[in-house]
N, C-alpha and C positions, 0 to 999 in steps of 0.2 A: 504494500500500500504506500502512494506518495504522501509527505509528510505535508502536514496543512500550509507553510508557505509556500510549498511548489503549486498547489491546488490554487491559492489565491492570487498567486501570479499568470497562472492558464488564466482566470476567472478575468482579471485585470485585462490584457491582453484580446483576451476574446470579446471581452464590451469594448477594448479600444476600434476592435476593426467592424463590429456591428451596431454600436450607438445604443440606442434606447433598443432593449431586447426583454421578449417575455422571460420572467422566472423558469418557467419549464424548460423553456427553450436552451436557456443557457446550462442547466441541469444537465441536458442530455450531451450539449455539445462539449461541456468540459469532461465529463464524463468517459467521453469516446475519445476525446482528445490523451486523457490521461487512461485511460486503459487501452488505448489503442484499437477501439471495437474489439474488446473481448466480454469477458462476464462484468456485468454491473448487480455487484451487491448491493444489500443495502445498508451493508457499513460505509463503503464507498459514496450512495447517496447521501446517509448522513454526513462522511466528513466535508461532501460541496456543501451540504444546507449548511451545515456548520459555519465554514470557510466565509459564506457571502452574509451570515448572519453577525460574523467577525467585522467584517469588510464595512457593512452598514454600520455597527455601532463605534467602529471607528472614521468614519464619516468618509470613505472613499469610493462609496456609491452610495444611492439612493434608491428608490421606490416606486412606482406609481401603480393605481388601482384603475381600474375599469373595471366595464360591465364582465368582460369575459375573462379578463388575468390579467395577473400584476407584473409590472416591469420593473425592470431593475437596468442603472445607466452609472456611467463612472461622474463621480463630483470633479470638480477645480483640485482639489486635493488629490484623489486617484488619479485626474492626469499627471499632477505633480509625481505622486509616487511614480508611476508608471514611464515617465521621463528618466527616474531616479535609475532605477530597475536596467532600463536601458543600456546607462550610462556604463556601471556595474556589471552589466552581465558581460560575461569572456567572448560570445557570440555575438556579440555583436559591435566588436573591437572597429574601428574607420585605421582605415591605411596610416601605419608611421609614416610613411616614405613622403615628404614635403612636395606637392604640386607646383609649389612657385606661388601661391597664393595665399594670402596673410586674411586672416578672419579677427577684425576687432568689429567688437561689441560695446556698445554705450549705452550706461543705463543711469537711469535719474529716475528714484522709484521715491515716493514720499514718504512723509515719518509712518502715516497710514495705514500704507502698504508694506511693514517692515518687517514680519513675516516672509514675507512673499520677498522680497528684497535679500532676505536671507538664504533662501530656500533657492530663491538663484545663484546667488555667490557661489553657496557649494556647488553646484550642480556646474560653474562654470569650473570652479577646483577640477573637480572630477573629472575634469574635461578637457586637462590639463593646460586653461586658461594661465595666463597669466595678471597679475592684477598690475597695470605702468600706475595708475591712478585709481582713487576710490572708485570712479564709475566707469574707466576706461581698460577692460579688458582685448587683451590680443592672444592668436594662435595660429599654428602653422595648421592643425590637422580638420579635417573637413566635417564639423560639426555645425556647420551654418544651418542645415534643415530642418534641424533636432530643434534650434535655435526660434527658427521660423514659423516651429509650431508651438511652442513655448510659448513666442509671444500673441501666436494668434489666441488661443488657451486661456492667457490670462491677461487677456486683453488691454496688454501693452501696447498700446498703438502709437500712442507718442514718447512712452518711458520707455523704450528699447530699441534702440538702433545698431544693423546687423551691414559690417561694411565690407564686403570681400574684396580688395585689391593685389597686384603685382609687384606694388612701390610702395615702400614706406623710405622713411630716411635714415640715413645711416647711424644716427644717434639712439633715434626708438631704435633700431634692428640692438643693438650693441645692449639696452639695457634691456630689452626681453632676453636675448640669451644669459645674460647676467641675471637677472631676476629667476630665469627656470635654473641656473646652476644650482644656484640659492636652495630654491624647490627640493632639488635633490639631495644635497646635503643637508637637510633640515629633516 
């Protein structure tokens, strides 16, 4: 039996690529997903009931009722996770190998939003961003999409700016490498 965070990462994952989806629905399809169409117990149903009734009270999906069944859809926060997940998992590693192309990121996110402000910083760590300035991050490796959906997400439309160029100048080039040395020996 797969142990409950692999179950709630199928779960995640599977409302990422299907949106607002019936409870049964998702039941069956993690179900099949994680046993592979073989036998579905009903230890195995319980540990997905289980898993999304986790998932809900830790606010990274939600709910809805109708006449005929209930839905179940990822919140602002399970995209977050699900971003997170990404980032972390060894599968889904972006090319070391440098394109010629420089990815800085500009963000100006309010006292507000400082959560959310946080929750990107790491996720740009992770991501093996480097910080030149508090809101100006740069990097060589091709994380601009992940980036792109992020801020569609959490609807950064004018707190996040995503700049892919060829050029930068010789001075930023000299303290990003400086600063990721840094990174490493720390």
């Amino acid at each position: 039996m797969i142990k409950k965070p692999s179950i709630q990462r199928v779960i995640l994952k599977t409302l990422s690529k299907k949106g607002v989806t019936p409870v049964n629905s998702i039941l069956k399809d993690v179900e099949s997903i994680i046993l592979n169409d073989k036998n579905i117990d009903s230890k195995t149903n319980y540990a997905v009931s289980r898993s999304i009734k986790n998932l809900l009270s830790d606010g990274l999906v939600e709910t809805f009722n109708s006449d005929r069944s209930q839905y179940i859809r990822l919140t602002r926060e399970g995209k977050q996770k699900l971003n997170n997940i990404a980032i972390e998992c060894e599968s889904s590693l972006v090319s070391t190998v440098w394109d010629g192309y420089w990815r800085i990121i500009l963000i100006d996110i309010p006292e507000q939003r400082k959560s959310e402000r946080e929750a990107l910083r790491y996720l740009l760590k992770k991501a093996g961003f480097a910080c030149l300035k508090n809101s100006v991050w740069i990097s060589m490796y091709p994380y601009e999409h992940l980036f792109t959906n992020i801020k569609n997400d959490l609807n950064f439309t004018t707190e996040m700016m995503i700049i892919v160029t060829d050029k930068i100048d010789d001075e930023t080039e000299k303290e990003f490498y400086n600063l990721c040395s840094d990174q490493k020996n720390n």
